[in-house]
C-alpha positions in Angstrom: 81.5 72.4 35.9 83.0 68.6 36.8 82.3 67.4 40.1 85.6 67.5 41.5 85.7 71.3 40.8 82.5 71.3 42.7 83.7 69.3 45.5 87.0 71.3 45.9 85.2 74.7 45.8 83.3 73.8 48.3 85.9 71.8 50.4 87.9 75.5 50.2 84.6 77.3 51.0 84.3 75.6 53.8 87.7 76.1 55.2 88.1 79.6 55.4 85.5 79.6 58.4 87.2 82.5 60.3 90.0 85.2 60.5 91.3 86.6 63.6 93.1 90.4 64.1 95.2 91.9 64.9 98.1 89.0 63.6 100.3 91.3 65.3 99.3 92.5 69.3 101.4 95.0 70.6 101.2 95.3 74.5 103.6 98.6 75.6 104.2 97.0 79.2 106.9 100.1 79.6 103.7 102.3 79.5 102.2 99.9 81.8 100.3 98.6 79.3 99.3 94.9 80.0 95.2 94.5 78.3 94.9 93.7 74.7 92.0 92.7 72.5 91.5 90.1 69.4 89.0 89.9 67.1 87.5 86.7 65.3 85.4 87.5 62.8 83.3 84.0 61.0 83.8 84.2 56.7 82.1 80.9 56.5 79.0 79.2 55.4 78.4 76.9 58.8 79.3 77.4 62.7 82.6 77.0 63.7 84.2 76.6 67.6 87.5 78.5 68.4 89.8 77.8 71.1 92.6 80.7 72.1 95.4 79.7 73.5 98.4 81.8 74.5 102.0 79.6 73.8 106.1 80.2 74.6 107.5 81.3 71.1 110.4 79.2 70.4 113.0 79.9 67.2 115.5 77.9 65.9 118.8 79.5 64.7 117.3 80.1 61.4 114.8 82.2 63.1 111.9 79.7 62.5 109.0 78.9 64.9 109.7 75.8 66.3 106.1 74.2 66.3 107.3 71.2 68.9 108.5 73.4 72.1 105.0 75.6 71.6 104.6 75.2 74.7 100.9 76.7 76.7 102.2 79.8 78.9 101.1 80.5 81.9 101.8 84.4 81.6 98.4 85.3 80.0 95.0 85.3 80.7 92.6 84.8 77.1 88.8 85.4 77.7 86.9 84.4 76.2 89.5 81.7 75.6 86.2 79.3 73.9 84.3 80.8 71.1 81.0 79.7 68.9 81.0 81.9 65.6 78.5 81.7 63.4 78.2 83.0 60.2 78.4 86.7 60.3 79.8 86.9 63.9 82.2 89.3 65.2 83.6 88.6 68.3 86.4 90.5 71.0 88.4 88.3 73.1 90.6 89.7 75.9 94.3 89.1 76.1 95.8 89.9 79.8 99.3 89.9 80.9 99.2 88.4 84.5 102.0 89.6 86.4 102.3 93.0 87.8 105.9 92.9 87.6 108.0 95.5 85.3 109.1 93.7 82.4 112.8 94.3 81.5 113.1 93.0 78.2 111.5 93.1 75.2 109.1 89.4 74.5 107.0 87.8 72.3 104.7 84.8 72.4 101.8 83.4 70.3 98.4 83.4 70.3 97.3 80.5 68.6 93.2 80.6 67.6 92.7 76.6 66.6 89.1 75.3 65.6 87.9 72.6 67.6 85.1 69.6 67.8 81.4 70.7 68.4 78.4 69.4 67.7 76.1 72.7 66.4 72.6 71.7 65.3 72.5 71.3 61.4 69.7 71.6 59.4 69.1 68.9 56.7 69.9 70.8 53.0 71.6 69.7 50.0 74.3 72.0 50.2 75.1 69.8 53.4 74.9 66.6 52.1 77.5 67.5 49.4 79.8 68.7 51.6 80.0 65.6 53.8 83.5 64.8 55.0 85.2 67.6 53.1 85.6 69.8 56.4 88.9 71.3 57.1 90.3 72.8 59.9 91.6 76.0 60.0 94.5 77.2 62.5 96.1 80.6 63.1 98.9 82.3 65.0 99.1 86.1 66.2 102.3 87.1 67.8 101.9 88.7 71.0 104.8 91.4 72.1 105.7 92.9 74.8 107.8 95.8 74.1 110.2 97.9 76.5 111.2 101.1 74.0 114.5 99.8 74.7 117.0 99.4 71.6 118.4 96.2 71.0 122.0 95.0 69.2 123.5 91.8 68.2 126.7 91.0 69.3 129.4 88.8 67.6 129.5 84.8 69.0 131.0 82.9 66.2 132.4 82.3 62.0 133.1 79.4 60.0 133.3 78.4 56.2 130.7 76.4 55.6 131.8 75.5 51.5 134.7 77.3 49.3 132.5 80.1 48.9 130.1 80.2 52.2 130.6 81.4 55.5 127.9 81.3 58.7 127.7 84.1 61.2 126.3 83.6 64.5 125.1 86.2 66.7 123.6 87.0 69.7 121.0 89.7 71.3 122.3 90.9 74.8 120.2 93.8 74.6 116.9 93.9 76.5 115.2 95.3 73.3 114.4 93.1 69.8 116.1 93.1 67.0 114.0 93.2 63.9 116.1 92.1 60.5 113.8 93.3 57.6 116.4 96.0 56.4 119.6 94.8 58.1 122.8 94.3 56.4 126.3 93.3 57.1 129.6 94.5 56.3 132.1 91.7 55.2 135.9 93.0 54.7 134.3 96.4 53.4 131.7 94.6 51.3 127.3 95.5 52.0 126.1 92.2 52.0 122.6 92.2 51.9 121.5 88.5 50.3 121.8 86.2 53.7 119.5 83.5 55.2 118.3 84.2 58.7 115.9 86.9 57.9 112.7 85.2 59.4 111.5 86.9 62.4 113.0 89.0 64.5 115.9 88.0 67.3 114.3 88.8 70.6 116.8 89.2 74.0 118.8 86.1 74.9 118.2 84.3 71.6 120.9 83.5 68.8 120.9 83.6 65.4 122.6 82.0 62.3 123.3 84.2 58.9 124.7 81.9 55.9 126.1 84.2 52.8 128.7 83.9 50.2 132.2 85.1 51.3 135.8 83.9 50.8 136.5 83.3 54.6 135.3 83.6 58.0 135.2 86.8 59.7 136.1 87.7 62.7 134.7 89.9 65.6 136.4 93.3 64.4 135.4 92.0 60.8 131.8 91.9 61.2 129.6 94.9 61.5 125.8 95.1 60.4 123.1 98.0 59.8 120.1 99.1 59.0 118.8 100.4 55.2 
């Protein structure tokens, strides 16, 4: 096998250190429900440290995470919050909502599991001197939700041509419940449209979001109507 197979098996051996579950935690704060667990389990060769950290989850109008404004929240407690897997580990860290208040509206957040720096004790071994500086770091993000069991709709804001054949739809959730768009569709002058961008994620109380498709002309607020497959 060349050496650069070598070297690249390895380098992606070495990467896949650790998973965590679930990637979605559900907290039912309408049923009081504020404790949740994660799980890290190591799928690597040699030790790795985790940090868990619990961030805002920001979207743009495409419904995309917006990496910059991950800001750290001060709404949960993670603890552990700084793990050291080693191979074979299995280890539960516990997610708490802090306040005692009653959540109105549906929420979501992120849980992001990053590796960090530490110095483990290494043994000297071959397998170790072949793999010098072909570490990689390994991230993940599990969304965290609060949810109310209250519905949630999109209302109307906005519609404009964006080309001869485009339009853009904007729309907002006033609901106190989330929206989730994996079978919606939307009803343009008596026309199922069901090819539209915007898809990603779902639109969570207070936010906006943008839907691009083919049509002849703008609609309006009696015009538009969506659904669910």
């Amino acid at each position: 096998m060349p050496i650069l197979l070598i070297l690249l098996c390895l380098s992606l051996a070495c990467a896949n250190k650790f998973t965590i579950s679930p990637q979605h935690l559900v907290l039912k704060v309408n049923s009081g429900e504020r404790v949740g667990w994660v799980e890290l389990t190591h799928i690597g060769r040699v030790p790795v440290a985790v940090e868990l950290t619990a961030h805002e989850r920001v979207l743009d109008l495409e419904g995309n995470v917006i990496n910059a404004a991950m800001h750290i929240s001060n709404d949960f407690m993670v603890y552990p919050s700084q793990i050291l897997l080693y191979p074979g580990n299995k280890i539960k860290s516990q997610v708490v909502l802090k306040s005692k208040e009653r959540i109105g509206t549906d929420k979501a957040y992120i849980l992001y599991a990053k590796e960090v720096p530490f110095n483990f004790p290494q043994e000297e071994s071959a397998e170790k001197k072949v793999s010098v500086g072909l570490s990689m770091t390994i991230n993940y993000q599990t969304i965290i939700a609060l949810e109310t069991g209250k519905a949630g709709s999109l209302t109307f804001v906005s519609s404009k041509s964006i080309s001869n054949d485009s339009i853009e739809v904007i729309v907002e959730n006033k609901s106190s419940g989330r929206v989730s768009l994996s079978r919606i569709y939307i009803m343009a002058g008596g026309k199922k449209i069901t090819e539209f961008t915007g898809k990603e994620n779902s639109v969570m109380p207070g936010q906006k979001r943008r839907f691009k498709f083919k049509h002849n002309k703008p609609l309006t607020a009696k015009e538009f109507r969506y659904g669910m497959d």
